[in-house]
C-alpha positions in Angstrom: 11.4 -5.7 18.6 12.7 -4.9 15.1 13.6 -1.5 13.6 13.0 -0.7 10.3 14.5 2.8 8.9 13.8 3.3 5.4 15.3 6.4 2.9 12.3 8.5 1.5 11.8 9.6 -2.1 13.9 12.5 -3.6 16.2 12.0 -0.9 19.7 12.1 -1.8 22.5 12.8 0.1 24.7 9.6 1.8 22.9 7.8 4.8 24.7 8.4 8.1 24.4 5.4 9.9 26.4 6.3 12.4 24.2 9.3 13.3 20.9 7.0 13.5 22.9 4.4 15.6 23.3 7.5 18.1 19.8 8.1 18.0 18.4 5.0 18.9 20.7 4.5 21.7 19.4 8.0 22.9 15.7 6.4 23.3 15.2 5.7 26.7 14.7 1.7 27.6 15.7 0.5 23.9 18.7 -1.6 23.8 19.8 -2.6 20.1 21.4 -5.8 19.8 22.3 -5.6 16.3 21.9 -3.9 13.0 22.5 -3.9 8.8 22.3 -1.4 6.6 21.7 -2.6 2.9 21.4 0.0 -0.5 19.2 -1.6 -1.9 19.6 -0.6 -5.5 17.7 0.8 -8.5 14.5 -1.6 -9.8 14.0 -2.1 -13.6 11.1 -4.9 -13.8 8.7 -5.2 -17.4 5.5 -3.6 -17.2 6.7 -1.6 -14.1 8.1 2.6 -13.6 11.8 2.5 -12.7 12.1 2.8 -9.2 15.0 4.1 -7.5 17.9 2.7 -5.0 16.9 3.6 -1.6 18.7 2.2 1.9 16.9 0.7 4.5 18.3 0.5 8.0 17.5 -3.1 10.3 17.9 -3.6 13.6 16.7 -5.5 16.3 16.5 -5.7 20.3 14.1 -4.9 23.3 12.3 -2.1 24.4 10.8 -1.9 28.1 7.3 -0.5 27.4 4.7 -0.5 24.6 5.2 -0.3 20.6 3.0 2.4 20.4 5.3 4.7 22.9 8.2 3.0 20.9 6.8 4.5 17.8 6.4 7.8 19.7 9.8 7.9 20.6 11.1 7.1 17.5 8.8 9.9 15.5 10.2 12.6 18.1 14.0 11.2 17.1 16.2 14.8 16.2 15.8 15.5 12.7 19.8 15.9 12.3 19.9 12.4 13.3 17.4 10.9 10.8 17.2 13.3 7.8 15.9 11.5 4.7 15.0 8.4 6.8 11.1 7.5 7.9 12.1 4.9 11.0 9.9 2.4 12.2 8.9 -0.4 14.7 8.0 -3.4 13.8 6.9 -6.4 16.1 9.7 -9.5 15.7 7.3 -12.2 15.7 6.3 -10.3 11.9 9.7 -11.8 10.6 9.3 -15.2 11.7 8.4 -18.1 9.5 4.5 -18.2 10.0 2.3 -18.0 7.2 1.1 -14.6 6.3 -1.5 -12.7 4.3 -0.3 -9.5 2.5 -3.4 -7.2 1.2 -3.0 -4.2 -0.9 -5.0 -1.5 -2.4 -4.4 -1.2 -5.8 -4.6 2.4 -7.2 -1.5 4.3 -6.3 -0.3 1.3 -4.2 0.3 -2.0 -6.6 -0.3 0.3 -9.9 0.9 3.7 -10.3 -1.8 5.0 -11.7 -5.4 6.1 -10.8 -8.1 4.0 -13.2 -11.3 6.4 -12.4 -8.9 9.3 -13.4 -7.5 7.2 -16.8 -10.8 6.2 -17.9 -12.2 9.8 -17.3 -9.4 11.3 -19.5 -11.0 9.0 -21.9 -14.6 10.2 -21.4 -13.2 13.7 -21.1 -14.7 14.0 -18.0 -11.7 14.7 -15.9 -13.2 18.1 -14.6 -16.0 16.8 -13.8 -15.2 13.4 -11.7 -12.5 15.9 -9.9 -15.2 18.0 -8.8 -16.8 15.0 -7.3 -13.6 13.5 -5.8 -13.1 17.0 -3.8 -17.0 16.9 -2.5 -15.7 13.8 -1.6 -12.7 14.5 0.2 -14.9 17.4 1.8 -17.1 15.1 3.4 -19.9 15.9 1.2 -20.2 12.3 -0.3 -19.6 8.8 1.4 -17.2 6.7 -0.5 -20.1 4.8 -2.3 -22.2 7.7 -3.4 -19.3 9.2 -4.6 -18.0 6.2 -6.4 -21.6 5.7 -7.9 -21.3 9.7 -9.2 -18.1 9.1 -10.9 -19.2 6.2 -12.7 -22.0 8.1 -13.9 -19.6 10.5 -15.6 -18.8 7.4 -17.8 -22.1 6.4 -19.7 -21.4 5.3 -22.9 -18.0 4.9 -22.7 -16.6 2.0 -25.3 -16.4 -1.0 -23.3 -12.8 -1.4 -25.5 -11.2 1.3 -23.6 -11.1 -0.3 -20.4 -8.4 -2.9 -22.0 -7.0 0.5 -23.6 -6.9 1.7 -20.0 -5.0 -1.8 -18.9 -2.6 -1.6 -21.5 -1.1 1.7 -20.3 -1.3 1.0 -16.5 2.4 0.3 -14.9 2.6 -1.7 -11.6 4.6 0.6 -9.1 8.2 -0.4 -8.7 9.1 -3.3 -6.6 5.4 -4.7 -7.3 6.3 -8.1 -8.9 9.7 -8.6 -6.8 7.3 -8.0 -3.6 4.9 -11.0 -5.1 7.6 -13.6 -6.5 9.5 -13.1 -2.8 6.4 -13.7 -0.8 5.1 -16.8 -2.5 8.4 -18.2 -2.3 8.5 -17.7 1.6 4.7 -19.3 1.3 2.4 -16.0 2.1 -0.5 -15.4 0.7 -0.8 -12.1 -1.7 -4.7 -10.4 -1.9 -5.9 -6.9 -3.4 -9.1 -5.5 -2.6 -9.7 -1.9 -4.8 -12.1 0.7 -5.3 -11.5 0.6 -8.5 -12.6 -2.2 -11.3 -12.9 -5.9 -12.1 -12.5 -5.2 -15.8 -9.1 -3.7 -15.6 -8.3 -5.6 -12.1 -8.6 -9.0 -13.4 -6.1 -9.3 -16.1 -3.6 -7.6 -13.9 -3.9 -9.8 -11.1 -4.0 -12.7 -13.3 -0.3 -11.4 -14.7 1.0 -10.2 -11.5 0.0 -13.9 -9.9 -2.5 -12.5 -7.0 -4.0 -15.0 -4.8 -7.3 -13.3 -4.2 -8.1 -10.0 -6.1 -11.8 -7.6 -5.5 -13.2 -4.9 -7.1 -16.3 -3.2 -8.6 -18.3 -4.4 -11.4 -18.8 -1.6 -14.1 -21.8 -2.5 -15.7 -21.8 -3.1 -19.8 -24.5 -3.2 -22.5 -24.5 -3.0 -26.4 -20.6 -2.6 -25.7 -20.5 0.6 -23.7 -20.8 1.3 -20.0 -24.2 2.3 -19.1 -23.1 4.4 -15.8 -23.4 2.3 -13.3 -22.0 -0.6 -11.1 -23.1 -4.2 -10.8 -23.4 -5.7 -7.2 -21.8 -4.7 -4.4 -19.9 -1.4 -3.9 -16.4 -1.6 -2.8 -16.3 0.5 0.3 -13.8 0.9 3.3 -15.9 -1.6 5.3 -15.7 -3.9 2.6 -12.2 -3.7 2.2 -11.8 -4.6 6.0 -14.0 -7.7 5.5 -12.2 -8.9 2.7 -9.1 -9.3 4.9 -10.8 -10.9 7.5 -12.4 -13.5 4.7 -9.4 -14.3 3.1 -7.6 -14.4 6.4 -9.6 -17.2 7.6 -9.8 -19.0 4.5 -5.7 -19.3 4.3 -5.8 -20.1 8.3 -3.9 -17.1 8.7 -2.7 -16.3 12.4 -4.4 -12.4 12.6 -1.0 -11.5 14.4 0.5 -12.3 10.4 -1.3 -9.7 8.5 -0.3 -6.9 6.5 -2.1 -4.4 5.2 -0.8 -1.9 2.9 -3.1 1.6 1.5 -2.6 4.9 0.5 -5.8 7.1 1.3 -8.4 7.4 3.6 -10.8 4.6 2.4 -7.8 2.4 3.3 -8.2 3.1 6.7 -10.6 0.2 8.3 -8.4 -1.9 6.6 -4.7 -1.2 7.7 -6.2 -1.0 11.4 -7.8 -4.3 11.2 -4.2 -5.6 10.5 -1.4 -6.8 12.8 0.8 -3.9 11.1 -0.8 -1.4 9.3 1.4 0.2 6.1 0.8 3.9 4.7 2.5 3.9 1.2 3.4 6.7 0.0 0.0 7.5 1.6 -1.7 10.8 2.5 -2.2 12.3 5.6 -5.2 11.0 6.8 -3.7 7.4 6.7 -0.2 7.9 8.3 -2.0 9.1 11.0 -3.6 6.1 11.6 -1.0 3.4 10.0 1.5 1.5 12.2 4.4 2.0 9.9 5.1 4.2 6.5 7.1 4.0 3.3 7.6 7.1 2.0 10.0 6.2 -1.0 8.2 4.4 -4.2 9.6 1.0 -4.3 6.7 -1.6 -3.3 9.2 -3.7 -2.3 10.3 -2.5 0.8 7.4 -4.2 2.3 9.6 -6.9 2.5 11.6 -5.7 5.7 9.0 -5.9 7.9 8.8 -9.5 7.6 12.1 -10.1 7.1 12.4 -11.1 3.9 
């Protein structure tokens, strides 16, 4: 069993490791055999935000009884004792050499930005496709319908602002140090995104993705016409893209990441041998097996020990 502490965002003041080491040996049928703690520092990469130092805590050893009450335990850890720290378990066999798959989501999660809401500033429709995001999140509108009303929003759009849209998109910190490190351990590196092949391809094709899906936004006479071409994007989808590409690498499903940020997210972190909440909101942490909570893509890399 392998511990994985990371520093969250904004938070400043000097890790105690110390403190945490007292923790852990507080939980009940955990014995740690041995730990690092590293400062990882600040990220400056092309075509990325700058992403700041943060310290992540490893250690590993045995625990008598069941991840999930591990993860339990851990959670309920005194909040003197891990201030400024999200700590989390991680199954060992995640760091060995195997081959693994690593999927993302892309908006808020390899990008920084959101595409619908760029391209809507564009249209200046950003009131509008809000409005229909919070029907949305109200349970008003399934992903796809609501997807399909957003898109609506952008009839007649110049087909040239979608590479407009591209040129001003920044990959979130970490992002290409998180890629180059896992093809040179051998993985495999997929996205799957509610958002659009237009804007998605190019990026993927710079960043060096192995597999990369999104929606189609339809195009005539050089404009968008409102709609989207072929198949919708949705939660379900985004779980069978993982299970496609999965078996097409001959991936082991014990060797699969999955890392999101919202709620349509959520078929496809639990389909995964460890789920990861980035930055995410509440509805996935909930259901995730582990969180970052600092901006730096990159930290990824501790759970499989690279």
């Amino acid at each position: 069993m392998n511990i994985v502490a990371l520093s969250n965002q904004n938070y400043t003041a000097d890790f105690d490791e110390a403190a945490l080491a007292e923790a852990l040996e507080s939980v009940e049928n955990l014995t740690v055999d041995s730990a690092l703690a590293l400062n990882v520092p600040e990220s400056h990469q092309e075509y990325e935000g700058q992403g700041p130092a943060y310290t992540a805590y490893l250690a590993s050893g045995n625990y008598r009884g069941s991840i999930e009450d591990l993860r339990t335990e851990l959670f309920n850890l005194p909040a003197e004792q891990t201030s400024g720290l999200t700590v989390n378990a991680v199954p060992s066999e995640l760091a060995n050499d195997e081959k693994k798959l690593v999927i993302m989501d892309v908006d808020s999660t390899l990008i920084q930005q959101e595409v619908i809401d760029e391209l809507a500033a564009h249209a200046g429709k950003r009131e509008e496709i809000s409005l229909i995001t919070e029907r949305a999140m109200a349970g008003e509108l399934d992903f796809e319908s609501s997807l399909r009303e957003r898109v609506k929003q952008l009839a007649g759009v110049p087909e040239t602002v979608l590479t407009e849209v591209y040129e001003r998109i920044s990959l979130t910190p970490g992002a290409s140090e998180l890629v180059r490190l896992l093809h040179e351990a051998g993985h495999t590196v997929a996205v799957v995104s509610g958002g659009f092949v237009q804007v998605l391809r190019p990026l993927a094709q710079r960043t060096g993705l192995d597999y990369a899906r999104a929606n189609l936004l339809d195009i005539k006479d050089g404009a968008l016409t409102g709609e989207v071409s072929g198949q919708v994007i949705t939660p379900q989808v985004k779980r069978d893209s993982l299970k496609e590409w999965m078996k097409a690498e001959g991936i082991s499903p014990k060797q699969v990441l999955a890392v999101g940020d919202g709620a349509n997210d959520i078929l496809m972190v639990k389909e995964a041998a460890l789920g990861v909440a980035f930055n995410a909101k509440a509805a996935l942490k909930v259901e995730a097996d582990v969180q970052i909570n600092t901006p730096r893509l990159d930290a990824v890399r501790h759970f499989i020990g690279l």
